[in-house]
Backbone and ligand atoms as CSV (ligand in chain L), in Angstrom:
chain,resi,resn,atom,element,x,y,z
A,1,UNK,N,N,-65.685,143.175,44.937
A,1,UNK,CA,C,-66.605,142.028,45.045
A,1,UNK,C,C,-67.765,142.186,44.063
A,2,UNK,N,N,-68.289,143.272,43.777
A,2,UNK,CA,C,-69.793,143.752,43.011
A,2,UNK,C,C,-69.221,143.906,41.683
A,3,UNK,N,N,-67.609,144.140,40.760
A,3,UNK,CA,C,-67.296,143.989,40.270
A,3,UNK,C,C,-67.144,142.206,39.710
A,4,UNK,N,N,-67.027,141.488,40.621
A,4,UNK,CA,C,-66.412,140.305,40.030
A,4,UNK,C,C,-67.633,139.313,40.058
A,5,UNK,N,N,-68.722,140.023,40.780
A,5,UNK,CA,C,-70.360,139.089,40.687
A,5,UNK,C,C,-70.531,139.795,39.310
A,6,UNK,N,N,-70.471,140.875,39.080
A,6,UNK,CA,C,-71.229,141.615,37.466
A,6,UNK,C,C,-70.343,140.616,36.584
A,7,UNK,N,N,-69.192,140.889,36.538
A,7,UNK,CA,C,-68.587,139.874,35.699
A,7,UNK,C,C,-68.421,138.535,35.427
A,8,UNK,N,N,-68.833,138.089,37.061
A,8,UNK,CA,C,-69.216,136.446,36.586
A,8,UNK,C,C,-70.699,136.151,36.031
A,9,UNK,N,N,-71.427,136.996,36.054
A,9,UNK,CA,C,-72.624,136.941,35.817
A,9,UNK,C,C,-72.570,137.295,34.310
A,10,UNK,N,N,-72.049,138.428,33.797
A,10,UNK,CA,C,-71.304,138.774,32.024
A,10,UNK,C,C,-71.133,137.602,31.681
A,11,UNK,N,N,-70.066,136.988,32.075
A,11,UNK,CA,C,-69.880,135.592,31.274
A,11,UNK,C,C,-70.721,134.293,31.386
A,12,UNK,N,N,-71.730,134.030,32.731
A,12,UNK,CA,C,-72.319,133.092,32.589
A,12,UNK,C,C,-73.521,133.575,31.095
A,13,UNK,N,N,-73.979,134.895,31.478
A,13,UNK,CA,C,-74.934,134.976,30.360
A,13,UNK,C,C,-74.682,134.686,28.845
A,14,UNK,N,N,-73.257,135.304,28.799
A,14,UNK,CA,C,-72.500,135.272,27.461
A,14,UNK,C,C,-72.270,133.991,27.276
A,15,UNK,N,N,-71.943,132.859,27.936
A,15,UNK,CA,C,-72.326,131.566,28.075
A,15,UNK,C,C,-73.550,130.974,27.415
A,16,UNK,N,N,-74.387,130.879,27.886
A,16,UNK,CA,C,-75.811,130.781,27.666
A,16,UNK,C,C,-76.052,131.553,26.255
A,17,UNK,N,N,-76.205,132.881,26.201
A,17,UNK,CA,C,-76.155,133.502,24.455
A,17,UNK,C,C,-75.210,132.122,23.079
A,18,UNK,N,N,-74.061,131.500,24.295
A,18,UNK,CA,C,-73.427,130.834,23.073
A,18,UNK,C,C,-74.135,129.666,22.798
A,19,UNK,N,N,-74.660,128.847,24.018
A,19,UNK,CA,C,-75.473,127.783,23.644
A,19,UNK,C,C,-76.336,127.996,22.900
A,20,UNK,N,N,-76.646,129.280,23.453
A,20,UNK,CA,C,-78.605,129.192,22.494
A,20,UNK,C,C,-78.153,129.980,21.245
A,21,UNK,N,N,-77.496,130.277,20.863
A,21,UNK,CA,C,-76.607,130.435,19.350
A,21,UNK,C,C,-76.693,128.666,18.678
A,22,UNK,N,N,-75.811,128.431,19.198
A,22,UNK,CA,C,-75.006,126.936,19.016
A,22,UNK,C,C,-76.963,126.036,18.824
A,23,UNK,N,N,-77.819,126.141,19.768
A,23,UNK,CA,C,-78.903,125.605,19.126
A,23,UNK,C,C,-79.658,125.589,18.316
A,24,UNK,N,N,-79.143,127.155,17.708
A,24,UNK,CA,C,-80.151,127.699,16.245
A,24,UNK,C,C,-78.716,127.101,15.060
A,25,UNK,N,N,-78.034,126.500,15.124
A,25,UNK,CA,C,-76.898,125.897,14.141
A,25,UNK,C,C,-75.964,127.102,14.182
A,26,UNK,N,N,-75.993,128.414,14.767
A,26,UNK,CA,C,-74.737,128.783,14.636
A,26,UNK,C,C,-73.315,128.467,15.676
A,27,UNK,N,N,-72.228,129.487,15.451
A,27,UNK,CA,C,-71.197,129.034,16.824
A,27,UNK,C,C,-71.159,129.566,17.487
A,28,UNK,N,N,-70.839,128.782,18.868
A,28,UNK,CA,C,-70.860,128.802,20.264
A,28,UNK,C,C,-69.799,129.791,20.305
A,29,UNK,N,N,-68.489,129.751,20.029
A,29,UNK,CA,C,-67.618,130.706,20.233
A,29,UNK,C,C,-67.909,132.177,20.214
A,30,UNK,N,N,-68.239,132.009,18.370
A,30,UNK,CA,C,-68.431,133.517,18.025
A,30,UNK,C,C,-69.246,134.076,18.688
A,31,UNK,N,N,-70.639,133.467,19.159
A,31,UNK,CA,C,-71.497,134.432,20.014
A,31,UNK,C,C,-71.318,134.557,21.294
A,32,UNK,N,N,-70.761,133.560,22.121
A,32,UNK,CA,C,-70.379,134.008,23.201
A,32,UNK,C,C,-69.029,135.228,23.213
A,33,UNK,N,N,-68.570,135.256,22.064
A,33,UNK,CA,C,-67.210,136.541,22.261
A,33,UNK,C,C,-67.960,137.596,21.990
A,34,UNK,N,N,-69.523,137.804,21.056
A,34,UNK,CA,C,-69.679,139.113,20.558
A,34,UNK,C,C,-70.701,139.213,21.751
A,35,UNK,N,N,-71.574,138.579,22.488
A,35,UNK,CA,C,-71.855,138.749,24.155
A,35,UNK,C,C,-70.816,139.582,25.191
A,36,UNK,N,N,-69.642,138.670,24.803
A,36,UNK,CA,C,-68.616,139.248,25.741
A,36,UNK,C,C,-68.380,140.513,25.490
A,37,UNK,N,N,-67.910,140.779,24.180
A,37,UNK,CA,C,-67.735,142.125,24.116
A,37,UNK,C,C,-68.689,143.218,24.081
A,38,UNK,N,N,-69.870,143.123,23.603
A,38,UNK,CA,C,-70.911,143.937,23.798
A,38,UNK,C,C,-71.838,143.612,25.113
A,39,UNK,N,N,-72.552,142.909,24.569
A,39,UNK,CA,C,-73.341,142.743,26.217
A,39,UNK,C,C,-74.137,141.139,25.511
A,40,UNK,N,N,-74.872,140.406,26.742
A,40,UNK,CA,C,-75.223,139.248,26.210
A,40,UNK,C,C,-76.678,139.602,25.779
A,41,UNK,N,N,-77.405,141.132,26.425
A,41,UNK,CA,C,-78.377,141.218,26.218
A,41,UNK,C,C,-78.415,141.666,24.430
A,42,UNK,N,N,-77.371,142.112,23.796
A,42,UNK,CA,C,-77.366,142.266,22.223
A,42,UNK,C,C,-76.923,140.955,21.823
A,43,UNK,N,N,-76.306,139.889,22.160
A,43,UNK,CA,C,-75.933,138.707,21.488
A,43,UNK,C,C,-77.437,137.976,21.826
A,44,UNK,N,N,-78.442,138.382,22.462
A,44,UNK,CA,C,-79.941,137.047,22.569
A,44,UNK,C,C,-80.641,137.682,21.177
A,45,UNK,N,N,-80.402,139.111,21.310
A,45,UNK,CA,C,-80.788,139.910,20.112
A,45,UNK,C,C,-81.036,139.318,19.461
A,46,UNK,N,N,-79.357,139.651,18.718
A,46,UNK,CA,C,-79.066,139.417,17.256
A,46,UNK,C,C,-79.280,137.834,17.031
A,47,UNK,N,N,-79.126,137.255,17.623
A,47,UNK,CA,C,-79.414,135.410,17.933
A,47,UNK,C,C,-81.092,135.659,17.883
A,48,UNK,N,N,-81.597,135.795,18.307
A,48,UNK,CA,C,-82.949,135.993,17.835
A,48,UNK,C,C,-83.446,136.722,16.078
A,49,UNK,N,N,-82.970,137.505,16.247
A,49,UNK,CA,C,-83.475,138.170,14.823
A,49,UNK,C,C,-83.037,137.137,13.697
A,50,UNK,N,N,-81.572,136.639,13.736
A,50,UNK,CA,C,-81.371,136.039,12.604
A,50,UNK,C,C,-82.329,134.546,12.714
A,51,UNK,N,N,-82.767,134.249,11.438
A,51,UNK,CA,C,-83.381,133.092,11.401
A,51,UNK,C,C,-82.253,131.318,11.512
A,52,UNK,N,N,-82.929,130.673,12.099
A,52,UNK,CA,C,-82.381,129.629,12.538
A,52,UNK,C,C,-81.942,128.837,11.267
A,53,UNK,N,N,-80.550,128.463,11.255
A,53,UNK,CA,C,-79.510,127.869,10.047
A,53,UNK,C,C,-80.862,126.402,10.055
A,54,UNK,N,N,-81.819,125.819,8.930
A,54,UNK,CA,C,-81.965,124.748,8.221
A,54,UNK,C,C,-81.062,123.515,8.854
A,55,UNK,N,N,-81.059,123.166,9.203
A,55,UNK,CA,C,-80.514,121.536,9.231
A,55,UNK,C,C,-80.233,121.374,7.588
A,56,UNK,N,N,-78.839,120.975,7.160
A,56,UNK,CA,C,-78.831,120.413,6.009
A,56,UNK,C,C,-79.750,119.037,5.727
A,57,UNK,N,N,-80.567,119.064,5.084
A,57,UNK,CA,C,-81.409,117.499,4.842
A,57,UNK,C,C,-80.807,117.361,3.383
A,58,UNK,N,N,-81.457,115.901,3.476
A,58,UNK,CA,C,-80.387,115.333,2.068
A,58,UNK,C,C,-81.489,115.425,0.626
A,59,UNK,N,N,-81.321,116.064,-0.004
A,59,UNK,CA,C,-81.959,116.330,-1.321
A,59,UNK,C,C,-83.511,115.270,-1.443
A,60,UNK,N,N,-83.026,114.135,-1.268
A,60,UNK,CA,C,-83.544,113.029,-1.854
A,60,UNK,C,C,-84.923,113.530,-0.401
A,61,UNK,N,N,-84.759,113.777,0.418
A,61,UNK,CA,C,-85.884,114.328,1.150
A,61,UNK,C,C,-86.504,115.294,0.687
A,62,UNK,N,N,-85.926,116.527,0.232
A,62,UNK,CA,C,-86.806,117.220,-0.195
A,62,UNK,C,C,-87.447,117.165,-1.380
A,63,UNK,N,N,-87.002,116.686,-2.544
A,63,UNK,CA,C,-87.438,116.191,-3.701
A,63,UNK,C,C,-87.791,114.583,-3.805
A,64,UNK,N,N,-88.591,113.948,-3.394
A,64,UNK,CA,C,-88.185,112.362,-3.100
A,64,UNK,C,C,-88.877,112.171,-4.781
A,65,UNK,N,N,-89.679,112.476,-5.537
A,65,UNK,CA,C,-89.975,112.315,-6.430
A,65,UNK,C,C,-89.173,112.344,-7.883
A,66,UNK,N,N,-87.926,112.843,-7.564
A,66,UNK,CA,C,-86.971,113.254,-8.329
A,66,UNK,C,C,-86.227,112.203,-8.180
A,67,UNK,N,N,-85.996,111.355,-7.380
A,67,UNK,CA,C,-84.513,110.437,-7.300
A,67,UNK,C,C,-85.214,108.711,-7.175
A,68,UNK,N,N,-83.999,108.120,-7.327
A,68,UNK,CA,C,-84.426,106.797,-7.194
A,68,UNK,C,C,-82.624,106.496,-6.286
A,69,UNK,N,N,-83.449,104.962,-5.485
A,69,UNK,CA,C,-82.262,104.560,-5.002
A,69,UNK,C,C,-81.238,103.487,-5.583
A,70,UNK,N,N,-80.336,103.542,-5.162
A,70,UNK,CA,C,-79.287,102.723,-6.382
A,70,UNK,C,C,-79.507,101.228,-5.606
A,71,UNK,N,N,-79.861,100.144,-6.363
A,71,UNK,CA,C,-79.688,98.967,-5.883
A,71,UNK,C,C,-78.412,98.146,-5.231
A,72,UNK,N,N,-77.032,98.881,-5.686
A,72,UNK,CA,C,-76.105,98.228,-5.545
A,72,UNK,C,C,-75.406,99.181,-4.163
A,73,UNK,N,N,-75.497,100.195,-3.719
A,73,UNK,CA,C,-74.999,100.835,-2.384
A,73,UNK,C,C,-76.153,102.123,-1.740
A,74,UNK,N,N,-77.767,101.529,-2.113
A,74,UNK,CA,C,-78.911,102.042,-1.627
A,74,UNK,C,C,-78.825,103.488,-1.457
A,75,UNK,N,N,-77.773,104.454,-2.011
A,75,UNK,CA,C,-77.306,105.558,-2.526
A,75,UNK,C,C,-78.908,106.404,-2.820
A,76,UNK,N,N,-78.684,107.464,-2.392
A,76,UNK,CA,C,-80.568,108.299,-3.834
A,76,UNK,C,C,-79.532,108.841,-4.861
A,77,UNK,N,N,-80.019,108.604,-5.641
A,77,UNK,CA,C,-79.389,109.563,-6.980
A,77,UNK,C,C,-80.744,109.729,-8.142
A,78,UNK,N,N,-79.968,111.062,-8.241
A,78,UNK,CA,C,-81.360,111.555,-9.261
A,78,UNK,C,C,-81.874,110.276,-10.391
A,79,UNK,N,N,-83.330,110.616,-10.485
A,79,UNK,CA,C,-83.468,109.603,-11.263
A,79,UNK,C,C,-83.473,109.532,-12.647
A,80,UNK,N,N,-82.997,111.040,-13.131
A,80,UNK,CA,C,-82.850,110.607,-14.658
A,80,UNK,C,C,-80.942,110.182,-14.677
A,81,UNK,N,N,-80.563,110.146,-13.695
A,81,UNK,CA,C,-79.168,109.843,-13.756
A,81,UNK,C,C,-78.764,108.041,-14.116
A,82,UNK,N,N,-78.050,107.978,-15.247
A,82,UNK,CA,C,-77.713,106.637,-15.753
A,82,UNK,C,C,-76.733,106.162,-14.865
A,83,UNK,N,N,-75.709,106.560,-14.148
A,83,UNK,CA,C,-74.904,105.937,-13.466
A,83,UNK,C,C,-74.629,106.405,-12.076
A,84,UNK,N,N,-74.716,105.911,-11.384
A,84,UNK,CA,C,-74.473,105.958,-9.885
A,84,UNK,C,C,-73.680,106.595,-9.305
A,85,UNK,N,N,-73.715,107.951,-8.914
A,85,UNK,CA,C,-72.386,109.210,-8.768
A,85,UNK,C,C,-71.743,108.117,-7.204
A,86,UNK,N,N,-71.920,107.476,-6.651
A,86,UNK,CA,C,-71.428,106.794,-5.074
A,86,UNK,C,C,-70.583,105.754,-5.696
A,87,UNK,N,N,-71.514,104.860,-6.358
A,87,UNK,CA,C,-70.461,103.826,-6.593
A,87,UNK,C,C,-70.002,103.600,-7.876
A,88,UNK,N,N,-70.779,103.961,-8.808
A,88,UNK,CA,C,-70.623,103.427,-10.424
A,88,UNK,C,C,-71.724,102.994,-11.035
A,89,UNK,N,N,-72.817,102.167,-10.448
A,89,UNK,CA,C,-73.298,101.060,-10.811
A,89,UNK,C,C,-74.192,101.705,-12.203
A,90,UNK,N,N,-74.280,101.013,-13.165
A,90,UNK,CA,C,-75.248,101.245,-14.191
A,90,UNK,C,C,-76.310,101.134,-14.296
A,91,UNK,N,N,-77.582,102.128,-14.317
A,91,UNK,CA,C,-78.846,101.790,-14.390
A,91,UNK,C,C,-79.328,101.101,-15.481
A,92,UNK,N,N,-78.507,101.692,-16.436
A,92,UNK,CA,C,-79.298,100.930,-17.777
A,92,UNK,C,C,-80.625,102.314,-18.438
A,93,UNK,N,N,-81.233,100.909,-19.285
A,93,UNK,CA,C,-82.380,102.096,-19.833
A,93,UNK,C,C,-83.582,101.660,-19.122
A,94,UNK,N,N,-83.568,100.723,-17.996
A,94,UNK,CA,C,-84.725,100.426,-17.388
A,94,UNK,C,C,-85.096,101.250,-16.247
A,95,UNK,N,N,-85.879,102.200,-16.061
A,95,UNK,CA,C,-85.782,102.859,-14.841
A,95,UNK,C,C,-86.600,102.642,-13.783
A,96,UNK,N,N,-86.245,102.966,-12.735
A,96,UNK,CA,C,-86.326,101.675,-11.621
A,96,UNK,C,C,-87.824,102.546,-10.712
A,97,UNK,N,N,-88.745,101.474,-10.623
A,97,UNK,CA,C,-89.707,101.921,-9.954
A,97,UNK,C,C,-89.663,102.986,-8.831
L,1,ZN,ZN,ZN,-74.617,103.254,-6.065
């Protein structure tokens, strides 16, 4: 019985290690298996120490000064770029406010 509470309790934690993995952008799987196999108290660890995966954001956010948007599929594309890597469209030599 004190066996199968320790162990349901192993996996709820190792559980939980995977979510709160899975909320810093990594996976739920992998950390709940390296919980499982070691302990969940080294998977909050190592889930702690490593720094939290960035959200990919889209360029045109981090540089907004760099890009312009394409009039014809509201696309960002860099703004010294003459043609529209999304759809085609041609800027021309007028460059767009
Ligand atoms: Zn376009």
């Amino acid at each position: 019985m004190e066996f199968l509470l320790t162990f349901l309790g192993w996996l709820g934690f190792s559980f939980l290690v995977g979510s709160f993995a899975q909320r810093r952008g990594r996976s739920f799987g992998a950390w709940m298996i390296v919980s499982l196999l070691f302990s969940p108290l080294v998977g909050v660890i190592i889930v702690l120490l490593l720094s939290p995966i960035a959200e990919k954001t889209e360029p045109a956010i981090q540089h907004p000064e760099a890009f312009k948007l394409c009039p014809r599929c509201a696309e960002s594309v860099k703004r010294a770029a003459l043609v529209c890597r999304f759809c085609g469209h041609e800027f021309g030599n007028t460059p767009n406010p």
